[in-house]
VOTITI-604625 format. One record per residue (C-alpha): residue number from 0; residue in one letter; x negated, z, y. Coordinates in steps of 0.001 Angstrom, whole numbers. Each point is the difference from the previous one (the first is absolute). Layout:
# residues N
   i aa       X       Z       Y
 NUM  A       X       Z       Y
...
This chain:
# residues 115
   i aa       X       Z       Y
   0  X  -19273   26005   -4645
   1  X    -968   -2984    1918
   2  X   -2515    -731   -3316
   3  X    2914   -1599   -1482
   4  X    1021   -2280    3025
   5  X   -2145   -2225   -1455
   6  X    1124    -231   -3753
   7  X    3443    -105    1291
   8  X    -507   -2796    2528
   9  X   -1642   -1808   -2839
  10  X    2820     720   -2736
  11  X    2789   -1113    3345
  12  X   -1920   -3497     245
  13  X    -203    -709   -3666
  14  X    3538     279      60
  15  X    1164   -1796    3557
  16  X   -2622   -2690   -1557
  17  X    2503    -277   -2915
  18  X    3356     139    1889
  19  X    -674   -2658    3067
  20  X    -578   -3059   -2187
  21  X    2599    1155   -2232
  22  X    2542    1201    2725
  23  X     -95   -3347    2230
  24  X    -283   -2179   -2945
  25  X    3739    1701   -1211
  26  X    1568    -171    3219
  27  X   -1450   -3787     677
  28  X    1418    -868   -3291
  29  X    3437    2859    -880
  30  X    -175   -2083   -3300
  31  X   -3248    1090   -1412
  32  X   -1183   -3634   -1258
  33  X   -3216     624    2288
  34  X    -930    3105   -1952
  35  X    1067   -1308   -3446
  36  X    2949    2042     -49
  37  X    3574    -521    -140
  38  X    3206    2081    1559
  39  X     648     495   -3769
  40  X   -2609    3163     310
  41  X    2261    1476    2089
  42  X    3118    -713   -1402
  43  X     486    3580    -691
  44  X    -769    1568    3654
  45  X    2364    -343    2766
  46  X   -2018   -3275    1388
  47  X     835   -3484    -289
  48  X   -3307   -1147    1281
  49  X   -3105    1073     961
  50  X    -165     -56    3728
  51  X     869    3784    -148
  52  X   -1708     887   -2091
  53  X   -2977   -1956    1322
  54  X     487     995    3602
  55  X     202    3872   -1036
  56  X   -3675   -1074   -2101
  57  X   -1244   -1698    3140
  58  X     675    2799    2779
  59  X     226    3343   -1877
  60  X   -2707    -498   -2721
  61  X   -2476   -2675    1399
  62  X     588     252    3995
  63  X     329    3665    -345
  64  X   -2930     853   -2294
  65  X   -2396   -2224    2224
  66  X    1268    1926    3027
  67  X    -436    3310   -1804
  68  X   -4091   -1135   -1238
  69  X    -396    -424    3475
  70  X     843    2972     702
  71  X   -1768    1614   -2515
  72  X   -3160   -1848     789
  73  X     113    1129    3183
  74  X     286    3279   -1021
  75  X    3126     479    1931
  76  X    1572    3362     139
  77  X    3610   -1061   -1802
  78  X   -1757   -2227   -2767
  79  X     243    2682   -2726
  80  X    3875     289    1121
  81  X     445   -3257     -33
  82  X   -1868    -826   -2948
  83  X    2518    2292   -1980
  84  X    3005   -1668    1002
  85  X   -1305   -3131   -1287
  86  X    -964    1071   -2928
  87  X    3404    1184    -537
  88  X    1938   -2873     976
  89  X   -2430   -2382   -2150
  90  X     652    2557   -3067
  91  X    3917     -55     823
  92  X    -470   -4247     276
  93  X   -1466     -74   -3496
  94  X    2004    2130   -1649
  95  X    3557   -1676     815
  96  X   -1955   -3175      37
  97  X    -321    1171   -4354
  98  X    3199    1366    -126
  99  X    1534   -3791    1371
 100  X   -2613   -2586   -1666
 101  X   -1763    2265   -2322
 102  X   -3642     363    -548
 103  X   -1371   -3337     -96
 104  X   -3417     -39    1504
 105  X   -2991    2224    -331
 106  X      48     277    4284
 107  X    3032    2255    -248
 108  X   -1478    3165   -1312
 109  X   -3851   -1277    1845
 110  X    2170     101    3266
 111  X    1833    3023   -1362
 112  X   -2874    2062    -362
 113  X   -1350   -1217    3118
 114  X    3275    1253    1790
């Protein structure tokens, strides 16, 4: 099995590249002007700003994927373990990010898929 580590480490830094910049530039800025967003978006979810939202994108998706690459480019014995429950958690993320803002960029199902 450890013929995927590398594939998965590579699909888990694809996607903590994505989150950081995105995560710290929502909690920096809760508003969402520095992303070209506004709290409009998420009008519907049970956030008034972003700094949730963006903190959640920050540690879980991009902190925690870039941990979990290492891991699995190390070839670490729990990177397959943890690989999965990233993959879940980003797939859970994207879907009730849809259900609250709706689909509205073609990253959602990229990143879905790669969950």
């Amino acid at each position: 099995m450890k013929k995927y580590f590398i594939p998965l480490g590579a699909v888990q830094l694809i996607t903590a590249i994505g989150a950081i910049p995105a995560g710290l530039l929502f909690a920096l800025d809760p508003s969402g002007a520095r992303m070209g967003t506004t709290t409009a978006m998420i009008a519907n979810s049970p956030f008034h700003s972003f700094l949730i939202p963006g903190l959640f994108l920050l540690l879980v998706n991009g902190i925690g994927n870039a941990t979990g690459a290492f891991l699995s480019f190390t070839g670490k014995k729990n990177a397959g373990e943890t690989g999965l429950l990233l993959g879940i958690i980003l797939c859970l993320w994207i879907t009730i990010q849809v259900f609250w803002i709706g689909l509205t960029s073609f990253l959602q199902p990229a990143f879905m898929l790669a969950g």
